[in-house]
N, C-alpha and C positions, 0 to 999 in steps of 0.2 A: 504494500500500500504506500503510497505516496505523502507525502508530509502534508501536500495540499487537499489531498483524499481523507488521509486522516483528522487534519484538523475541523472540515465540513465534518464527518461522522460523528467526532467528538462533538461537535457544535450545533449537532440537530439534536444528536440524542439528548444536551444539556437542555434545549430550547425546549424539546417535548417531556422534559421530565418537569421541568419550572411552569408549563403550560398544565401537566397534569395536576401539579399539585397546588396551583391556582384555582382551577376547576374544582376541586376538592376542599378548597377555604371556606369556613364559614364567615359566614358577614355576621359580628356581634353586633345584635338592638340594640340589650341592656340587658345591665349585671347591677344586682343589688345585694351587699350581707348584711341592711341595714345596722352597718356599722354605725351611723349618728344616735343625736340623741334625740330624731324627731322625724318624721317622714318626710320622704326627698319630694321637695315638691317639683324639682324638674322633672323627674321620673312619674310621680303618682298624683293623685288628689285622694281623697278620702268621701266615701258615702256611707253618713252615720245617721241612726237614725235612734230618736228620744228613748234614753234607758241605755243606750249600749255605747260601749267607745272605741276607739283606734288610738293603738300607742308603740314607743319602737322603744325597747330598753332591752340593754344586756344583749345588743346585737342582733335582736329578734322583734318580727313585727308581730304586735299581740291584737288580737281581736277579741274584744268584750260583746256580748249580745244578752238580751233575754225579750221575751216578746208581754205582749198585752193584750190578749185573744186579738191578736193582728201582726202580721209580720213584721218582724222589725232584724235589722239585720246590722254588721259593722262591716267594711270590704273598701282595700285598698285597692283602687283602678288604676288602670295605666295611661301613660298618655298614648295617642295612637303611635304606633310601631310603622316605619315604614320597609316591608319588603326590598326587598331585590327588585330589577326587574326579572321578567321569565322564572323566578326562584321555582326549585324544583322540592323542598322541605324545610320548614319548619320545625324547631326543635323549642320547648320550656322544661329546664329542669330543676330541681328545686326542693325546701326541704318540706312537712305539715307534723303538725301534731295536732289530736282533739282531747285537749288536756285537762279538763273539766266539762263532762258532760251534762246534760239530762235528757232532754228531750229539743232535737234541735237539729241543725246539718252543717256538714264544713264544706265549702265551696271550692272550687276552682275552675272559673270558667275562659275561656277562648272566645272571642270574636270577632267577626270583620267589624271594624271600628266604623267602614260608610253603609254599615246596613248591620242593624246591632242585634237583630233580631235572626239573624244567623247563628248561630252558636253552636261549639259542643262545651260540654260541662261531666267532669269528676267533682265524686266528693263522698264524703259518709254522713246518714243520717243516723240518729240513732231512737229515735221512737220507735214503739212494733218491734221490737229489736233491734243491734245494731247490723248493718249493712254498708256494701261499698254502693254508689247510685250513680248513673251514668243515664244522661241525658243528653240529644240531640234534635236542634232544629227538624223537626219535619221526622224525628225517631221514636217510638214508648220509651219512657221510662226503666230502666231496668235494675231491680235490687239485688245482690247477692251478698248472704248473709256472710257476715267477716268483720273484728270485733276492729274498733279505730287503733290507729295508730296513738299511744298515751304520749310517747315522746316521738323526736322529730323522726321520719321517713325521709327517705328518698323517693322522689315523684320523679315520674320524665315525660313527656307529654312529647310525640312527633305529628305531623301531620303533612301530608301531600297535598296535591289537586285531589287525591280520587283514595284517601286512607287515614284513619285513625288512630293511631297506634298510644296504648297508655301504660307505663309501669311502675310499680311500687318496688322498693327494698327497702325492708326493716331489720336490714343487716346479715340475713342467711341467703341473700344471693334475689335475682330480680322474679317478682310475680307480675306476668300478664293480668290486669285488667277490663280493659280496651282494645279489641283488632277486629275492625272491620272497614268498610266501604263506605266513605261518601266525597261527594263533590262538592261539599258545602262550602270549601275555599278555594274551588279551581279558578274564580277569576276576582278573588281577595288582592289586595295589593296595601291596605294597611289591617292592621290584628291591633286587638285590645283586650290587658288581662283583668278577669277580678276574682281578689280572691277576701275570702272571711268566711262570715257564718251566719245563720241567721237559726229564728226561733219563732213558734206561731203563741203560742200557748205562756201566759206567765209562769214562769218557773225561777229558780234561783241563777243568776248570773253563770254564763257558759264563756269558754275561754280557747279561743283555738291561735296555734302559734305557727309562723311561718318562715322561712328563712335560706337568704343563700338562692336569691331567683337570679336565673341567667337565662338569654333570650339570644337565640341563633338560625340563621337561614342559611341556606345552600342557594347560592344561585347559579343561574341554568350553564353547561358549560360551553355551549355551543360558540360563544363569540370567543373566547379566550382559545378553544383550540382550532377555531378560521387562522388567528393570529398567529396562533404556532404554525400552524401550518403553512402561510404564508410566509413568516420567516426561515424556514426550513427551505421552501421553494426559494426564497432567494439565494439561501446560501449555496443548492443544488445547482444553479441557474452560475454562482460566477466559478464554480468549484468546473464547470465545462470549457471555461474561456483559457 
């Protein structure tokens, strides 16, 4: 091989391994361990409602609730998130615990931020016994019985155009909750999270903890390796002169 041979070889395969692993970046939203002493208001706003509160201490964001035969709920939102364009998934993951029960749910929900009424949503309620609960836009309801997490979990939340995918680890390795089929964000371009708790019924004060949220997309790879492969072509192109 030729020193001119070889250094185009070496020099495409450098191009398509930096073009691969471009394609392969995630683009970070937001990352939050509620390290302050107060909720980031560039990040979130706060939706609180009479009797319950939101508060961030000890590095963790706490939600208070209890209801008054009416829903009332605490739940930190996000600002809207903007996508990639083309992005191909979605990623939240992140810590919960439902660390004071009675009768009540721990939330966390997903949604196209210009149409909000889109959603999927995890969580556990725990009246009627406790249960993991998964809801989607346009899906039933569905409960399976599974006791809450008391301290924090690992959650991870992925999602496609056209897939759901949801996991739990409470430290012995990952439980599927989540996997199935929809389209409810194939033509999303911003997401917004909420997470807390809410409660129907008066009862004594409930308390769910959350921590450590990170927010990550894949976007699509198709331009970045046109680009590699264009520059490969060119190097190919003077590697002949």
């Amino acid at each position: 091989m030729s020193l001119r041979a070889g250094m185009c070889f070496w020099t495409g395969m450098i191009v398509l391994g930096l073009s691969a692993a471009a394609a392969q970046a995630d683009t970070v939203l937001l990352t939050d361990d509620f390290s302050g002493g107060s909720l980031d208001a560039g990040k979130w706003t706060a939706q609180v409602d009479p009797g319950c509160s939101l508060s961030v201490s000890g590095g963790v964001l706490h939600s208070y609730f209890t209801g008054a035969n009416a829903p009332r709920g605490a739940y930190a939102v996000s600002l809207a998130l903007d996508l990639p364009e083309n992005w191909t998934s979605f990623q939240v993951t992140g810590q919960w615990a439902y660390v004071t029960k009675v009768y009540g749910e721990m939330v966390f929900r997903v949604s196209d931020a210009d149409a909000t009424s889109n959603y999927v949503q995890a969580g556990y309620k725990t009246y009627q016994g406790d249960a993991f609960r998964r809801t989607y836009t346009g899906g039933n309801t569905v409960d399976v019985g599974r006791g809450v997490p008391g301290t924090l979990a690992q959650f991870e939340c992925t999602i496609t155009p056209t897939h759901w995918l949801f996991r739990e680890n409470r430290g012995s390795g990952w439980d599927t909750l989540v996997n199935l089929d929809t389209t409810l964000f194939s033509t999303t371009d911003r997401i917004q999270l909420r997470i807390g708790g809410w409660e129907y019924s008066y009862t004594a004060l409930q308390h769910v903890e959350v921590d450590n949220i990170g927010v990550s997309a894949v976007p699509e790879p198709a331009t970045v390796c046109l680009l590699a492969s264009g520059l490969f072509g060119l190097v190919m192109r003077r590697s002949r002169r």
